[in-house]
N, CA, C and O atoms as a Tinker XYZ file with bonds, in Angstrom:
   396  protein
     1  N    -10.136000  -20.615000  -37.241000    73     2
     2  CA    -9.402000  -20.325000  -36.045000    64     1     3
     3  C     -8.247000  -21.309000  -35.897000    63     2     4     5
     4  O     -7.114000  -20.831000  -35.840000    81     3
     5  N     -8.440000  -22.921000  -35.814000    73     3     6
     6  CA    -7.618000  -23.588000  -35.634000    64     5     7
     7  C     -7.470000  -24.450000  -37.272000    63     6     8     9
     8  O     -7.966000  -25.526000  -37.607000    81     7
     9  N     -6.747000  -23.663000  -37.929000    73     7    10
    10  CA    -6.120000  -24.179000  -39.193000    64     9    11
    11  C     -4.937000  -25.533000  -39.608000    63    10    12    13
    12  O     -4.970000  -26.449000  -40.430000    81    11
    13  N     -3.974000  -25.101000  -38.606000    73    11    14
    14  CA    -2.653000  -25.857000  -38.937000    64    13    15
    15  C     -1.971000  -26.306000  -37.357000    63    14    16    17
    16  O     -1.971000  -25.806000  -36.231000    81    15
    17  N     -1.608000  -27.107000  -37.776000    73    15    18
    18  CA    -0.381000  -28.149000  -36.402000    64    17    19
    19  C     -0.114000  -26.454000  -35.348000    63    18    20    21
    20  O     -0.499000  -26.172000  -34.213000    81    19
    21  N      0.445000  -25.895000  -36.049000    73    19    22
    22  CA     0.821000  -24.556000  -35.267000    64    21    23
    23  C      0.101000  -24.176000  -34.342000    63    22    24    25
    24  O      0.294000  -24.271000  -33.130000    81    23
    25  N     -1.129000  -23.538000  -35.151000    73    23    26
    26  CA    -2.071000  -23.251000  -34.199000    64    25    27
    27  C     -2.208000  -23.369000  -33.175000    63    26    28    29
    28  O     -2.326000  -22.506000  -32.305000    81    27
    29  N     -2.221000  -25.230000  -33.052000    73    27    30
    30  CA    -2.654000  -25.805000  -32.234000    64    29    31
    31  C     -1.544000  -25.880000  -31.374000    63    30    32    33
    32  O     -1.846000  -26.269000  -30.246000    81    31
    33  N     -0.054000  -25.567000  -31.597000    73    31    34
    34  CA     1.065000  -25.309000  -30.886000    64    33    35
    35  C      1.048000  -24.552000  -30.410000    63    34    36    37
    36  O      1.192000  -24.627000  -29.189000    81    35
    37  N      0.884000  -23.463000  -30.961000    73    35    38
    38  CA     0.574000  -21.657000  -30.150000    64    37    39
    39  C     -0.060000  -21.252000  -29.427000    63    38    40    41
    40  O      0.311000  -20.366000  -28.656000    81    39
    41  N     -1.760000  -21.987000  -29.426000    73    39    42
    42  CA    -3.028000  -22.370000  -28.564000    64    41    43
    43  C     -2.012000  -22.669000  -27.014000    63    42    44    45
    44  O     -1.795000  -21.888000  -26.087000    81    43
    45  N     -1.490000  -24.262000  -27.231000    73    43    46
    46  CA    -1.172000  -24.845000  -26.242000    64    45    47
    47  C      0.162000  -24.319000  -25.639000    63    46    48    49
    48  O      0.445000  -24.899000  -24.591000    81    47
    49  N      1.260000  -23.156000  -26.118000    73    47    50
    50  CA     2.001000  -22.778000  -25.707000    64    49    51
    51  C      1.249000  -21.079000  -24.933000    63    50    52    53
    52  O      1.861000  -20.563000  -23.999000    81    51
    53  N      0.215000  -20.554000  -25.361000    73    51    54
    54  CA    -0.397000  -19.920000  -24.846000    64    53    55
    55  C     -0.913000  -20.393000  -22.995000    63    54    56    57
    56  O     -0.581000  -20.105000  -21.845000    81    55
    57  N     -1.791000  -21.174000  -23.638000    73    55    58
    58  CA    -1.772000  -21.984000  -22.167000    64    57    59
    59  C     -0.936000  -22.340000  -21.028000    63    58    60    61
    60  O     -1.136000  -22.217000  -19.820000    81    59
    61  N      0.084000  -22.827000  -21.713000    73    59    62
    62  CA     1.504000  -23.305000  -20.870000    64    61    63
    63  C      1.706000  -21.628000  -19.903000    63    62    64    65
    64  O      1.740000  -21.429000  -18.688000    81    63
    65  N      1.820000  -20.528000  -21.237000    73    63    66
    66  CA     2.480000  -19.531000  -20.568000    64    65    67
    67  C      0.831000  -19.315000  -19.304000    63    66    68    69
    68  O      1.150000  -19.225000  -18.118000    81    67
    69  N     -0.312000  -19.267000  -19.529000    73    67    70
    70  CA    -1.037000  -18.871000  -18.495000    64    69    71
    71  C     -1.161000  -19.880000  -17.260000    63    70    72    73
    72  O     -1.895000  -19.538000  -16.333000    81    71
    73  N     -0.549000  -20.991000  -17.198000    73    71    74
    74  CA    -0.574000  -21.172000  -15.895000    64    73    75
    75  C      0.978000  -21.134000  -15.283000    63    74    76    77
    76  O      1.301000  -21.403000  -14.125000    81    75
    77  N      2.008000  -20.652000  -16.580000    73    75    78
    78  CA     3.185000  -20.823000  -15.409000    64    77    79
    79  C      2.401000  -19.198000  -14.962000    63    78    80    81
    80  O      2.042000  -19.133000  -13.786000    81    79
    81  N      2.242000  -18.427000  -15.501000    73    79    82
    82  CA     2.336000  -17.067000  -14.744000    64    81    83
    83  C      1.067000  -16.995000  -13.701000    63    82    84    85
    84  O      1.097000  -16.318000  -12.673000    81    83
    85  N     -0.289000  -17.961000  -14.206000    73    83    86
    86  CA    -1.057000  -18.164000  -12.273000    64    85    87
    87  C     -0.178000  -19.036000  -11.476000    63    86    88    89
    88  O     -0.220000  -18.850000  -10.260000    81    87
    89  N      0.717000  -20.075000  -11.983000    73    87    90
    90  CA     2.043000  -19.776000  -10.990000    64    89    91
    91  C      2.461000  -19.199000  -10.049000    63    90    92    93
    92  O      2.339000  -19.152000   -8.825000    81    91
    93  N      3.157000  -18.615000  -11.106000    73    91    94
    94  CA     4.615000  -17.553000  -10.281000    64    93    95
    95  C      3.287000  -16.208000   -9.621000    63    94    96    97
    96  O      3.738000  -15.510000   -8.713000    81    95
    97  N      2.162000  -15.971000   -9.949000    73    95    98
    98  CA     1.237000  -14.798000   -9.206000    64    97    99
    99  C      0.547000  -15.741000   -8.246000    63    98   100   101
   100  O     -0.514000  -15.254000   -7.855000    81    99
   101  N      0.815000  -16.966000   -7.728000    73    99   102
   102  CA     0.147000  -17.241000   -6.336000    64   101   103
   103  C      1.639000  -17.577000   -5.488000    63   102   104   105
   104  O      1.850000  -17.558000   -4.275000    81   103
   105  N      2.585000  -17.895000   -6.652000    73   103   106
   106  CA     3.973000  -17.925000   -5.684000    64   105   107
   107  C      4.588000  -16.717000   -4.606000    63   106   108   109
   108  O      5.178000  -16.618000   -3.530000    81   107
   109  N      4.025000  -15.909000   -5.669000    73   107   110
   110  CA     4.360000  -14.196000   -5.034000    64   109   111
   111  C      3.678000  -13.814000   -3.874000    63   110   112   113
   112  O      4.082000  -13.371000   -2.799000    81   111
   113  N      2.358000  -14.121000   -4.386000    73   111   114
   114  CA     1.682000  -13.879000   -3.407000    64   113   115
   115  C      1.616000  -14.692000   -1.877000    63   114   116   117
   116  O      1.562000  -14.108000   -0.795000    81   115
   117  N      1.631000  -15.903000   -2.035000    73   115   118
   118  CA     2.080000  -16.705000   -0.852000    64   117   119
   119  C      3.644000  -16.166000   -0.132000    63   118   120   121
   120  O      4.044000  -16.381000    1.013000    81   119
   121  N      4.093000  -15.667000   -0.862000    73   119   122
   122  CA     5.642000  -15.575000   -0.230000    64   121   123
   123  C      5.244000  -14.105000    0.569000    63   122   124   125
   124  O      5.487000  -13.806000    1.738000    81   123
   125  N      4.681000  -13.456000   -0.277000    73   123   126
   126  CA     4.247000  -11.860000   -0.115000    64   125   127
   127  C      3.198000  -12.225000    1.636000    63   126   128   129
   128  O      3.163000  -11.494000    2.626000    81   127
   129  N      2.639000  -13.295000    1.474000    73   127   130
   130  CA     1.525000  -13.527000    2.730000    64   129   131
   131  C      3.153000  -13.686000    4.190000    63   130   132   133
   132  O      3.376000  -12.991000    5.181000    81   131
   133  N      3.760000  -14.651000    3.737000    73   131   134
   134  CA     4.532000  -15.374000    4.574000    64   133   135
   135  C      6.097000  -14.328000    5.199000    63   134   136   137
   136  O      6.734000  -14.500000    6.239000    81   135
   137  N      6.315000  -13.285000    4.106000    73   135   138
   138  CA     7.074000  -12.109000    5.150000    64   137   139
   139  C      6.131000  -11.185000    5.592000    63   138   140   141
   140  O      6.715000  -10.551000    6.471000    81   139
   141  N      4.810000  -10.682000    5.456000    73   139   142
   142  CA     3.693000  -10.512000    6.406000    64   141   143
   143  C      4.054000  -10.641000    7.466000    63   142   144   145
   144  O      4.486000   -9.806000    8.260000    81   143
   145  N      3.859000  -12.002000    7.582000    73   143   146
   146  CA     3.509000  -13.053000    8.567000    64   145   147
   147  C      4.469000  -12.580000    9.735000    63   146   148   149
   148  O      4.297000  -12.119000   10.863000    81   147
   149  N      5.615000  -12.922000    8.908000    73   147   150
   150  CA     6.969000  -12.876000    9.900000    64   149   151
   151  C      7.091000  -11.207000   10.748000    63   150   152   153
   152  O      7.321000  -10.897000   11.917000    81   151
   153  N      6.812000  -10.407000    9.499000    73   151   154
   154  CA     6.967000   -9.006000   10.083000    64   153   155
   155  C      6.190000   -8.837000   11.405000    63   154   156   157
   156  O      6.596000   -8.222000   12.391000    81   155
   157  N      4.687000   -9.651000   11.238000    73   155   158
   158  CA     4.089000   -9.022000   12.216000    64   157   159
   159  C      4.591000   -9.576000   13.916000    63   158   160   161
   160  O      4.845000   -9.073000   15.011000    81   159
   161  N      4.517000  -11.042000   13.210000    73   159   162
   162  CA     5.645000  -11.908000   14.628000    64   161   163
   163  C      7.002000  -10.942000   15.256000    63   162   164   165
   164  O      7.228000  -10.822000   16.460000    81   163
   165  N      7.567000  -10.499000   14.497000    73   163   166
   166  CA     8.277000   -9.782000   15.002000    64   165   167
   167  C      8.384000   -8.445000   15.464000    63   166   168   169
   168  O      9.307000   -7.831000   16.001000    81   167
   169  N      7.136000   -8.108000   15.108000    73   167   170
   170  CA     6.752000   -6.508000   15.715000    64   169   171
   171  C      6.168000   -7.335000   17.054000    63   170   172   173
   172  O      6.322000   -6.585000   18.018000    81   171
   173  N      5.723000   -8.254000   17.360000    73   171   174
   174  CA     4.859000   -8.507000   18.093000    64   173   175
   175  C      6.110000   -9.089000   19.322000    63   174   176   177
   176  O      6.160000   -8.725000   20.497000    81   175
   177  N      6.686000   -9.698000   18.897000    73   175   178
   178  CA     7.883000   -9.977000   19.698000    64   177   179
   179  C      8.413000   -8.482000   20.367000    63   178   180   181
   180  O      8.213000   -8.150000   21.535000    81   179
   181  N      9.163000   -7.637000   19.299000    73   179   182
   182  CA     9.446000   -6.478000   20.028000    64   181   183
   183  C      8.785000   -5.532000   21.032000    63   182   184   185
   184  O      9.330000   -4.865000   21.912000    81   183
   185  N      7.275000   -5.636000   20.652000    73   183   186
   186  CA     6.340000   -4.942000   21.827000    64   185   187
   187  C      6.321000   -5.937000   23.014000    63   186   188   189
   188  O      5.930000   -5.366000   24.033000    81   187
   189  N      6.574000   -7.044000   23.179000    73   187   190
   190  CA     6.936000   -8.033000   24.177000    64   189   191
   191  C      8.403000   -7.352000   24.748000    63   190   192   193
   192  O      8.451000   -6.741000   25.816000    81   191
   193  N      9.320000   -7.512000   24.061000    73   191   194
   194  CA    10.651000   -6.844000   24.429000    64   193   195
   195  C     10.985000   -5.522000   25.291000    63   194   196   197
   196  O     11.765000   -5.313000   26.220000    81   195
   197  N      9.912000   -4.584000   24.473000    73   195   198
   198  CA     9.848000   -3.280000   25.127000    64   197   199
   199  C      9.104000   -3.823000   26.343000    63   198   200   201
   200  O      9.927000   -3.969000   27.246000    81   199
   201  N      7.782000   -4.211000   26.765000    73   199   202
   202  CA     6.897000   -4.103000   27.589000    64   201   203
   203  C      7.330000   -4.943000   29.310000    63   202   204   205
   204  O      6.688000   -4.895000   30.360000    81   203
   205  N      9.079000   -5.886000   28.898000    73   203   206
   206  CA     9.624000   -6.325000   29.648000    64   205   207
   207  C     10.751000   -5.134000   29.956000    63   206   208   209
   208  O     10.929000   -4.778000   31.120000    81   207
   209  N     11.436000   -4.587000   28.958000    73   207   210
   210  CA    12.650000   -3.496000   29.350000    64   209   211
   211  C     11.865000   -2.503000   30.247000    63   210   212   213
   212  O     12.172000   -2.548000   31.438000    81   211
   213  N     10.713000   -1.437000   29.814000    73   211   214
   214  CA     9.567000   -0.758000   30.971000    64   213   215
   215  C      9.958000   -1.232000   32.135000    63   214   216   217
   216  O     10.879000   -0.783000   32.817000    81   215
   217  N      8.964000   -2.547000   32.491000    73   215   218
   218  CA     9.332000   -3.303000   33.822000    64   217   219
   219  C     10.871000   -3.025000   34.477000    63   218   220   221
   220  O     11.189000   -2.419000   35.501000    81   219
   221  N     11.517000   -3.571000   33.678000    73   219   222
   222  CA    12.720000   -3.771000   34.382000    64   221   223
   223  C     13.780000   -2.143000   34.717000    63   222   224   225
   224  O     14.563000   -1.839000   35.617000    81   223
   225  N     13.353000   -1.531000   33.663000    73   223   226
   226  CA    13.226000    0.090000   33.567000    64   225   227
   227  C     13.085000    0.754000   34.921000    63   226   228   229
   228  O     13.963000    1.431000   35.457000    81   227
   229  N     11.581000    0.422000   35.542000    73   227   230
   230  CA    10.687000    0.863000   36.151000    64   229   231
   231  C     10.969000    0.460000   37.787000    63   230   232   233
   232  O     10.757000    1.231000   38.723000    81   231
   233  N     11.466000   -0.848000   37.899000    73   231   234
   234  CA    11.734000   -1.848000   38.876000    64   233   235
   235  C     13.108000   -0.637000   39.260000    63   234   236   237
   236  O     13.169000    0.150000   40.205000    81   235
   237  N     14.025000   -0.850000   38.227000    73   235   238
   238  CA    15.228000   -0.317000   38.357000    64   237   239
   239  C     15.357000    1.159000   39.252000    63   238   240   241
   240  O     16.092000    1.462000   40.192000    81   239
   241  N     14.143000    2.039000   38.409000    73   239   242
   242  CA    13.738000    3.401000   38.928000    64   241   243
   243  C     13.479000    3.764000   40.645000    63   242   244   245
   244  O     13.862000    4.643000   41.416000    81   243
   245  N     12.386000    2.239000   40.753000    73   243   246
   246  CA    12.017000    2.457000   42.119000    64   245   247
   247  C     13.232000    1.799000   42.901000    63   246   248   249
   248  O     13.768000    2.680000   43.574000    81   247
   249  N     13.661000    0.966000   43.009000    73   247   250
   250  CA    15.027000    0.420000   43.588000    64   249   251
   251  C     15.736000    1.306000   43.963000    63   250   252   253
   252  O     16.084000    1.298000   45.143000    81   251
   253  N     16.235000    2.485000   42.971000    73   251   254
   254  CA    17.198000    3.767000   42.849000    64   253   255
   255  C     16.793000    4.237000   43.295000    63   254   256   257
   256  O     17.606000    4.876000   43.962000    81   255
   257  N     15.056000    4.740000   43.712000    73   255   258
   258  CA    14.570000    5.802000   44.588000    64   257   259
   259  C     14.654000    5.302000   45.905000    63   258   260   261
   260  O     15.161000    5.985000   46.795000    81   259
   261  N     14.168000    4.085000   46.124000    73   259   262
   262  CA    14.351000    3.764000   47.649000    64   261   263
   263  C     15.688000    3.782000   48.168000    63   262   264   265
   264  O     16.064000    4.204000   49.261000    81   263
   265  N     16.432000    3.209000   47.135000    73   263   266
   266  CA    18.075000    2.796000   47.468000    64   265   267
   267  C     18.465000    4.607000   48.110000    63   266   268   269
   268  O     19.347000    4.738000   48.959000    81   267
   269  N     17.657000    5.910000   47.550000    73   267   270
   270  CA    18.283000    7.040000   47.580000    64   269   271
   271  C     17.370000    7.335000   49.108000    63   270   272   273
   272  O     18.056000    7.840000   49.996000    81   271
   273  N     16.410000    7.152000   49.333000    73   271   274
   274  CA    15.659000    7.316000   50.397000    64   273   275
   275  C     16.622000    6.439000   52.336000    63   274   276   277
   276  O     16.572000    6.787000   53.516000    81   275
   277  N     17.316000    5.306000   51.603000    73   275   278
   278  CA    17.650000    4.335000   52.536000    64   277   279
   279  C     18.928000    5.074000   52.814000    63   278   280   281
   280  O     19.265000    5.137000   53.996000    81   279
   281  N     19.670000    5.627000   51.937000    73   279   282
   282  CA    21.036000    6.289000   52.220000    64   281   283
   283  C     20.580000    7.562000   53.579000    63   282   284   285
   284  O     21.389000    7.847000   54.462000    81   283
   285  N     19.462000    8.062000   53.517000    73   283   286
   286  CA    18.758000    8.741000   54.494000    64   285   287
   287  C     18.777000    8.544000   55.128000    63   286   288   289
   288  O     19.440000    9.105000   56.000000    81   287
   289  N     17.916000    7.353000   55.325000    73   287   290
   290  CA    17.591000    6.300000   56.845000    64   289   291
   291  C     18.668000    5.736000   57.520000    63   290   292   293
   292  O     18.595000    5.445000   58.714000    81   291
   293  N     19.785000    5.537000   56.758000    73   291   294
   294  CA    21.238000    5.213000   57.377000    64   293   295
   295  C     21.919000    6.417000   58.149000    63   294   296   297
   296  O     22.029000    6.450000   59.375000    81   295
   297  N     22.491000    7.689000   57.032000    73   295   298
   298  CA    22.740000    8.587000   57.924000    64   297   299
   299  C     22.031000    9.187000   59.352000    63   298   300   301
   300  O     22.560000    9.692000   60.342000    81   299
   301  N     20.729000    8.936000   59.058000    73   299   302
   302  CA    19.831000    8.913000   60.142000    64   301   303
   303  C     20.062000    8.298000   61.742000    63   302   304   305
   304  O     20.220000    8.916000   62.795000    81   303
   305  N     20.014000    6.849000   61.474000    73   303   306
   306  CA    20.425000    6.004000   61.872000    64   305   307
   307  C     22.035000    5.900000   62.854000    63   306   308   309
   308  O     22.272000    5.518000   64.000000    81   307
   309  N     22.854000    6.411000   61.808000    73   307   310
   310  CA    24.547000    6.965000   62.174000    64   309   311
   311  C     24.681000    7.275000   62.975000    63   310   312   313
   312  O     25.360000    6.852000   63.910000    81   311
   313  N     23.644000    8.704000   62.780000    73   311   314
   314  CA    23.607000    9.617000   64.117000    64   313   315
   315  C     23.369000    9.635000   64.864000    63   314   316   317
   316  O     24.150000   10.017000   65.736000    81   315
   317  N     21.790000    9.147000   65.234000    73   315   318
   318  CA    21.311000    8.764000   66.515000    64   317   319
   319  C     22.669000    7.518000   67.141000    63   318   320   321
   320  O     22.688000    7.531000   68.371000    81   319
   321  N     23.359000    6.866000   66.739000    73   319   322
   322  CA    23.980000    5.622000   67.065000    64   321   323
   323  C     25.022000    6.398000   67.689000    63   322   324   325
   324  O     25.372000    5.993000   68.798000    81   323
   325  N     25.837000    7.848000   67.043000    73   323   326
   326  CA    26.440000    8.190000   67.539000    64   325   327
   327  C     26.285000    9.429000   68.797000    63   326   328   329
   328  O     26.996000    9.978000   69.639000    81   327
   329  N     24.820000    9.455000   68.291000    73   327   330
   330  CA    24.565000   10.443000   69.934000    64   329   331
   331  C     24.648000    9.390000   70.824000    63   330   332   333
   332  O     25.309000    9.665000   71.825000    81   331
   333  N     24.153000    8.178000   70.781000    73   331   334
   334  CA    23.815000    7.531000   71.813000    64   333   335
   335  C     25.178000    6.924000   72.743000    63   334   336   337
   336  O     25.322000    6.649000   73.934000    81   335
   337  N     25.909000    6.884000   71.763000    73   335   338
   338  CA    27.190000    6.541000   72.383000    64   337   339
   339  C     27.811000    7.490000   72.917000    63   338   340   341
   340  O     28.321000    7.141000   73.981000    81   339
   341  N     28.003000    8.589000   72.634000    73   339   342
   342  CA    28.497000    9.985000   73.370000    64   341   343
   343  C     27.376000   10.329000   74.585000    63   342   344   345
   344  O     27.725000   10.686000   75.711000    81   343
   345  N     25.856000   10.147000   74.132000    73   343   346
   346  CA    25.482000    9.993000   75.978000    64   345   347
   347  C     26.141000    8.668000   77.072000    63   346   348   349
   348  O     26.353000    8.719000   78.284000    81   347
   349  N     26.331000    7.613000   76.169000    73   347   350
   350  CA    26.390000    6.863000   77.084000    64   349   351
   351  C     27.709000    6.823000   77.850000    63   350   352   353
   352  O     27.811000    6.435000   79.013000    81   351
   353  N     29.083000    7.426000   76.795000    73   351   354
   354  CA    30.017000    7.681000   77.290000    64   353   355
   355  C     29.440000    8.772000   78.442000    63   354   356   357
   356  O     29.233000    8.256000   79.541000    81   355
   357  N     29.251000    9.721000   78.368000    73   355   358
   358  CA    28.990000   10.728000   79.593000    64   357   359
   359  C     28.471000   10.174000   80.710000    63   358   360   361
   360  O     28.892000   10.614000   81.780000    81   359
   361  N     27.737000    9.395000   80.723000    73   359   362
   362  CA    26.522000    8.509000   81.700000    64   361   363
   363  C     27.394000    7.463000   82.473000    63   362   364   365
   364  O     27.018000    7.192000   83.614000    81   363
   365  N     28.663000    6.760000   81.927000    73   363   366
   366  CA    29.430000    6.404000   82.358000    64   365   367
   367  C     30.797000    6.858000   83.100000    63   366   368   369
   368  O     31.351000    6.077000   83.874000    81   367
   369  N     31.197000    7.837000   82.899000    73   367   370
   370  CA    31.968000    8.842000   83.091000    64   369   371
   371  C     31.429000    9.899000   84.725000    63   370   372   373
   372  O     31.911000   10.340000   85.768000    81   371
   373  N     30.161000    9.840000   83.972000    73   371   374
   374  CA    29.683000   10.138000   85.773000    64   373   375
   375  C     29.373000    9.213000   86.394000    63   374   376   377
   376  O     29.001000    9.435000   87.546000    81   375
   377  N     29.392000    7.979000   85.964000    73   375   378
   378  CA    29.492000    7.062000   87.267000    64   377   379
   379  C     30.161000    6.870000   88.040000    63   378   380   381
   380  O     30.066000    6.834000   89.266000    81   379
   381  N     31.610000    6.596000   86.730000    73   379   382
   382  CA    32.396000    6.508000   87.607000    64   381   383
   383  C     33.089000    7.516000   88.627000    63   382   384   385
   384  O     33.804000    7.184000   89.573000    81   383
   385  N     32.697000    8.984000   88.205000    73   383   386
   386  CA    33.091000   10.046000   89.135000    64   385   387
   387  C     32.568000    9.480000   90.806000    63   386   388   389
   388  O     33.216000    9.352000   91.845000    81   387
   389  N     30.751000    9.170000   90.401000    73   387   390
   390  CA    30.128000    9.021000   91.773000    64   389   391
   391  C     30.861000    8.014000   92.049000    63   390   392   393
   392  O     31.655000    8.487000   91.237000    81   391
   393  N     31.516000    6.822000   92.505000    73   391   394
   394  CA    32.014000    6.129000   92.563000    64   393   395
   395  C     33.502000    5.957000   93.495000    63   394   396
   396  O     34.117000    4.891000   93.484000    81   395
């Protein structure tokens, strides 16, 4: 098996090549673990992202509905303000008649 100087060169260049390549196959693989990693951080970030835009989405929605409900309560409001002043003009107007 082990005859000549060579051999024993070829043996040990054999070797050389099997641990650069368990090497470079745990290099891969660690790198392969570590954009994983990142991907999931960042999916995980974005479902954070979305689950704040919703909120603020949602906040926004009801704001706009009340804000549309209050434009109501104002015209509402208008009116009665302006009946009340057209009675009160009248109410005054006959006073001063009785008068």
């Amino acid at each position: 098996m082990v005859e000549t100087t060579q051999d024993i060169l070829l043996l040990a260049k054999s070797f050389g090549i099997l641990w650069v390549s368990i090497f470079f196959g745990l290099l891969f693989f660690y790198l392969a673990m570590m954009v994983r990693q990142a991907y999931r951080m960042m999916q995980e970030m974005r479902d954070r992202f979305n689950k704040v835009d919703t909120i603020i989405k949602d906040c926004y929605s009801k704001m706009d509905a009340g804000m549309s409900g209050f434009i109501y309560v104002a015209d509402g409001v208008k009116l009665l303000v302006d009946t009340l002043k057209k009675r009160n003009i009248i109410k005054t107007k006959e006073k001063a008649k009785k008068k």
